[in-house]
C-alpha positions as CSV (number, residue, x, y, z in Angstrom):
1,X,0.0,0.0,0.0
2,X,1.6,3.2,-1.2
3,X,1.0,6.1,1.2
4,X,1.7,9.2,-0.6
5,X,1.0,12.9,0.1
6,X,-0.2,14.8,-3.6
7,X,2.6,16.9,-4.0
8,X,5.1,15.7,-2.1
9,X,8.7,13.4,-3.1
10,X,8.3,10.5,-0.2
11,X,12.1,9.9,0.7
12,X,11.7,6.2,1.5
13,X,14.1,3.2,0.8
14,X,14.4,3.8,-2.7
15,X,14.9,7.0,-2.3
16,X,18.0,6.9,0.0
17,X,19.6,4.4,-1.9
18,X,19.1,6.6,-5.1
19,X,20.5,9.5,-3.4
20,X,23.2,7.6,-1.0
21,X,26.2,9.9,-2.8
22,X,24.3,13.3,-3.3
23,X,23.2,12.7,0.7
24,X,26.8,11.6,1.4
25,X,28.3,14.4,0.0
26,X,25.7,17.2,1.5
27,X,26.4,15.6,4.7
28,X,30.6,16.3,4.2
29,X,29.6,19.6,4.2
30,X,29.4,19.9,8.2
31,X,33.2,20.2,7.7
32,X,34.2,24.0,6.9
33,X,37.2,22.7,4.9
34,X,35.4,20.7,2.6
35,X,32.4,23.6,2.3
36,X,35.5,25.6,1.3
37,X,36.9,22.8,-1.4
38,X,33.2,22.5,-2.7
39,X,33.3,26.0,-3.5
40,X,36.6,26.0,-4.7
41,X,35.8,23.6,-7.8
42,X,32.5,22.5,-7.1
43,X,32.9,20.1,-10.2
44,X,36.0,17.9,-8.8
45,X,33.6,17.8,-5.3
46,X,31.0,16.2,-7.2
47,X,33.3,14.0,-8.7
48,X,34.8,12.6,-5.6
49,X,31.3,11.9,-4.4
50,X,30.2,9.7,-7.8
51,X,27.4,12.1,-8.4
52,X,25.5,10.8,-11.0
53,X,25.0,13.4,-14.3
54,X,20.9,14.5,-13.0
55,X,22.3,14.6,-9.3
56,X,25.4,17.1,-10.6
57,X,22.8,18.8,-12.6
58,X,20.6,19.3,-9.8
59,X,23.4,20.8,-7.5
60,X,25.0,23.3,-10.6
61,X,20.9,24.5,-10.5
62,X,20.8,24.7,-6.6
63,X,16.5,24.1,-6.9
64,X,15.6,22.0,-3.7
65,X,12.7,20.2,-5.4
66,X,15.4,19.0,-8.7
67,X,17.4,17.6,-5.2
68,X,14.5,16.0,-3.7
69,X,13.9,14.3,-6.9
70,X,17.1,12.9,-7.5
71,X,17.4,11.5,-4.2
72,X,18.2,14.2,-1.7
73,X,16.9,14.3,1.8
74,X,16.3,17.6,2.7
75,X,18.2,17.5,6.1
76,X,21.2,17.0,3.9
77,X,20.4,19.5,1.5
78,X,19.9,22.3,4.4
79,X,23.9,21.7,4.5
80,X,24.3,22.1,1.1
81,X,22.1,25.2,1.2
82,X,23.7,26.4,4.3
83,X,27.2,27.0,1.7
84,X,24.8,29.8,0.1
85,X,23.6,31.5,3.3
86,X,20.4,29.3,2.7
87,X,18.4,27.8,5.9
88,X,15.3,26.0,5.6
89,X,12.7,28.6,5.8
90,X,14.5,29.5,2.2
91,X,14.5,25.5,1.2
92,X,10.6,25.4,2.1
93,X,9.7,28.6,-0.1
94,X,11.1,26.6,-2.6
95,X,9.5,23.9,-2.0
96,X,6.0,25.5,-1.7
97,X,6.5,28.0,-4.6
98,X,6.3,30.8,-2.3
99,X,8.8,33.7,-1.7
100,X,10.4,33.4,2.2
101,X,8.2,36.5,3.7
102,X,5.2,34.4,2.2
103,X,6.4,30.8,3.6
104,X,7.0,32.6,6.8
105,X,3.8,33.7,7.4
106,X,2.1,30.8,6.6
107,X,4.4,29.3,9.3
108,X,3.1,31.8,11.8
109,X,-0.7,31.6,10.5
110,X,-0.4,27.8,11.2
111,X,1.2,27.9,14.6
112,X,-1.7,30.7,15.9
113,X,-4.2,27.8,14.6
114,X,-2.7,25.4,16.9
């Protein structure tokens, strides 16, 4: 039984083993030096990691949903954003279509609902 959400990228099994090198690779980026030799040559980065040519593709267009598809999890992919000053209130406008100020609000709207 396949429980999807309409909209969403579910990041099962699958998923992660899809993604294993782009996740991999986000998640070396806790480490300032290598944050500072992916934006050295982000290319030769990519390499090291295997990246596969739609993963590389989706990192050289930094669009969280091209990520998602190709495997990313987005608590990895908050590191990779994180290089460009990024956080996830920028990775869920993204997500949702929205500019920041909008996904921010709808943040606060929700939380005075609860």
């Amino acid at each position: 039984m396949s429980k999807t959400i309409p909209g969403t990228t579910p990041f099962d099994g699958g998923a992660a083993q899809k993604g294993y090198a782009l996740n991999k690779m986000c998640f070396s980026f806790n480490g300032r030096a290598n944050r500072d030799a992916f934006v050295a040559d982000p290319e030769a980065y990519m390499q090291r990691y295997g990246l596969n040519p739609q993963q590389a593709e989706a990192i050289r267009s930094r669009q969280v949903l091209a990520l998602i598809a190709v495997g990313g999890n987005a608590y990895y992919l908050a590191k990779f954003a994180g290089i460009f000053g990024l956080d996830m209130q920028d990775i869920g406008a993204q997500q949702t279509g929205m500019t920041k100020e909008q996904f921010k609000a709808k943040l606060v709207a929700a939380n005075e609902q609860c």
